[in-house]
C-alpha positions as a LaTeX table, in Angstrom:
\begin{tabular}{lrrr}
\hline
Residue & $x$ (\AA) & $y$ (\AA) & $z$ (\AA) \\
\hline
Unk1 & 36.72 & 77.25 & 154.04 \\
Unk2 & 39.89 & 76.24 & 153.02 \\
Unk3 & 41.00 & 72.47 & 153.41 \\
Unk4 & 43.46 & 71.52 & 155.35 \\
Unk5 & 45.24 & 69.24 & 152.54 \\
Unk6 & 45.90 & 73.40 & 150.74 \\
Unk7 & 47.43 & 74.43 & 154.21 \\
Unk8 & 49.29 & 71.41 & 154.48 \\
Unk9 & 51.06 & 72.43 & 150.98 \\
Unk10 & 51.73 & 75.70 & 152.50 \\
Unk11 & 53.01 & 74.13 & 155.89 \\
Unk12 & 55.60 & 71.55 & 153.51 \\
Unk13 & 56.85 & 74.68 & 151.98 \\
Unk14 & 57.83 & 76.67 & 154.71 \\
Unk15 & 59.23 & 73.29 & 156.44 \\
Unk16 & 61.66 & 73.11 & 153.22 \\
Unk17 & 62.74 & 76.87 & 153.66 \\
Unk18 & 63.02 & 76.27 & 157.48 \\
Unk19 & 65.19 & 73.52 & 156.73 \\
Unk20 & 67.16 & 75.13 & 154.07 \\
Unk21 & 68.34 & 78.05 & 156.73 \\
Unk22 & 68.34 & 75.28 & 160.35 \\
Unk23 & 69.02 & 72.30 & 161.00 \\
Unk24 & 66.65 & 69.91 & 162.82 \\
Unk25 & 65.74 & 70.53 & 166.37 \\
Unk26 & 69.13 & 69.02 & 168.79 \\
Unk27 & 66.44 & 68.01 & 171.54 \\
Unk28 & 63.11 & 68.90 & 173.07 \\
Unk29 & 63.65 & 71.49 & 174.40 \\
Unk30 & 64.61 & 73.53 & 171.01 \\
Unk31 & 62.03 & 72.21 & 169.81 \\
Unk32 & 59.59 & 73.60 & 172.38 \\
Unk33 & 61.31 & 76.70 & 172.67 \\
Unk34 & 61.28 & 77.32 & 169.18 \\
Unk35 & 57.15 & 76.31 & 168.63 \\
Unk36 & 56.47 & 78.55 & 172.11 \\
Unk37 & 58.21 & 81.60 & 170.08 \\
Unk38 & 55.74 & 80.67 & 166.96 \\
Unk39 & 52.74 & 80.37 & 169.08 \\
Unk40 & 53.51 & 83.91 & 171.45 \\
Unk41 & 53.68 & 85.55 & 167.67 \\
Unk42 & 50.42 & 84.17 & 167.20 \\
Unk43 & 49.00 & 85.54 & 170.08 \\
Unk44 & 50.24 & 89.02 & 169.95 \\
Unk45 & 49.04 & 88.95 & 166.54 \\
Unk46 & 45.31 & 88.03 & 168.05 \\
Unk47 & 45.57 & 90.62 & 170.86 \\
Unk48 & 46.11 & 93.00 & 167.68 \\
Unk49 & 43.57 & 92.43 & 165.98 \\
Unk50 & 41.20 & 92.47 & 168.71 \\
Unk51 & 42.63 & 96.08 & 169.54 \\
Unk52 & 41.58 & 97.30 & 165.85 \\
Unk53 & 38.18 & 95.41 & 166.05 \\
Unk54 & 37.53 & 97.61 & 169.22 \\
Unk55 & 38.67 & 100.45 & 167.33 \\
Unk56 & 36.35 & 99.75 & 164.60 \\
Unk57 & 33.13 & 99.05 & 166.76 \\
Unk58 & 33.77 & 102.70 & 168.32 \\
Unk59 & 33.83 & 104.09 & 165.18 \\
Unk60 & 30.98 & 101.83 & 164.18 \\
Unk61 & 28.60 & 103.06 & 167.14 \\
Unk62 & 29.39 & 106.99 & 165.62 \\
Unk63 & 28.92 & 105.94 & 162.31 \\
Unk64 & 32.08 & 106.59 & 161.30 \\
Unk65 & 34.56 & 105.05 & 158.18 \\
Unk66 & 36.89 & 102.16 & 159.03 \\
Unk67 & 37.70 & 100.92 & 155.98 \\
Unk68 & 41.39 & 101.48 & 157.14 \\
Unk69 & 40.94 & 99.72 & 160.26 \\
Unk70 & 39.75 & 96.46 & 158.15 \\
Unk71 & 42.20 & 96.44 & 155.99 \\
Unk72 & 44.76 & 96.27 & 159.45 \\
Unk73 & 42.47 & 93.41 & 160.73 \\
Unk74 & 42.82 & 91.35 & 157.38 \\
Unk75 & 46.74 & 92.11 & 157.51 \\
Unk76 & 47.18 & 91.56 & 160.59 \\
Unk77 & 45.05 & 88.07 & 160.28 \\
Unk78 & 47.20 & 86.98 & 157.74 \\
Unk79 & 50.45 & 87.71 & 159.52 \\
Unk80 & 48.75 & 85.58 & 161.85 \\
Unk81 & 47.85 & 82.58 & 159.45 \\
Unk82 & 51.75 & 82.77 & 158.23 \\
Unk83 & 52.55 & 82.54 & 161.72 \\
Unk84 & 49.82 & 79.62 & 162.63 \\
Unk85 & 51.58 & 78.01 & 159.27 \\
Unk86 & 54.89 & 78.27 & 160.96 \\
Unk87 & 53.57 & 76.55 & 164.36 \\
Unk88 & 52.80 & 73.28 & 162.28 \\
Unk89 & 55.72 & 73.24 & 160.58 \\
Unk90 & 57.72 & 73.20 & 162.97 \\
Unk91 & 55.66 & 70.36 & 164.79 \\
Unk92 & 56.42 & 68.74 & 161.51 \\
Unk93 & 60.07 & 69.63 & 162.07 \\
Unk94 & 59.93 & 67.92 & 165.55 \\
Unk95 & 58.38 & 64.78 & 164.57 \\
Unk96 & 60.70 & 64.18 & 161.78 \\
Unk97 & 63.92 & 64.89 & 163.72 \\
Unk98 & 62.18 & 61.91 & 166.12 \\
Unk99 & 62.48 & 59.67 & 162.65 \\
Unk100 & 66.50 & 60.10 & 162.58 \\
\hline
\end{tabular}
């Protein structure tokens, strides 16, 4: 599994492009509303990939070839891990604009 320390690199970096393009959060409830957006990506993300997994265990029970439905589950599971990335950075976004 990969440690958290090698996502945490990958979290810092898209904090310094976020904060390249936006400034820090004016209040709460940007922040929020920004980190809800993040999170609802996530999610449709996960209901995506759990409508190509279904896909692939029909075509599982007739023994048929998915190889293009896994390759959609791993792309779609890392859109979701860039997304999950974005979620914490922005937390980190948050907490820093608290240091100011």
């Amino acid at each position: 599994m990969t440690e958290l320390s090698d996502i945490q690199k990958l979290v810092d970096k898209e904090l310094e492009e976020a904060n390249k393009k936006y400034p820090l959060f004016h209040s709460d409830h940007e922040a929020y509303a920004v980190i809800k957006e993040e999170i609802e990506e996530c999610e449709e993300d996960i209901r995506k990939m759990e409508m190509v997994l279904s896909y692939f265990w029909s075509n599982t029970k007739r023994d048929k070839n998915s190889d293009n439905l896994i390759i959609g589950i791993k792309k779609i599971a890392m859109h979701a891990a860039a997304e999950a990335i974005q979620v914490a950075a922005m937390c980190d976004k948050t907490l820093i604009g608290r240091e100011k």
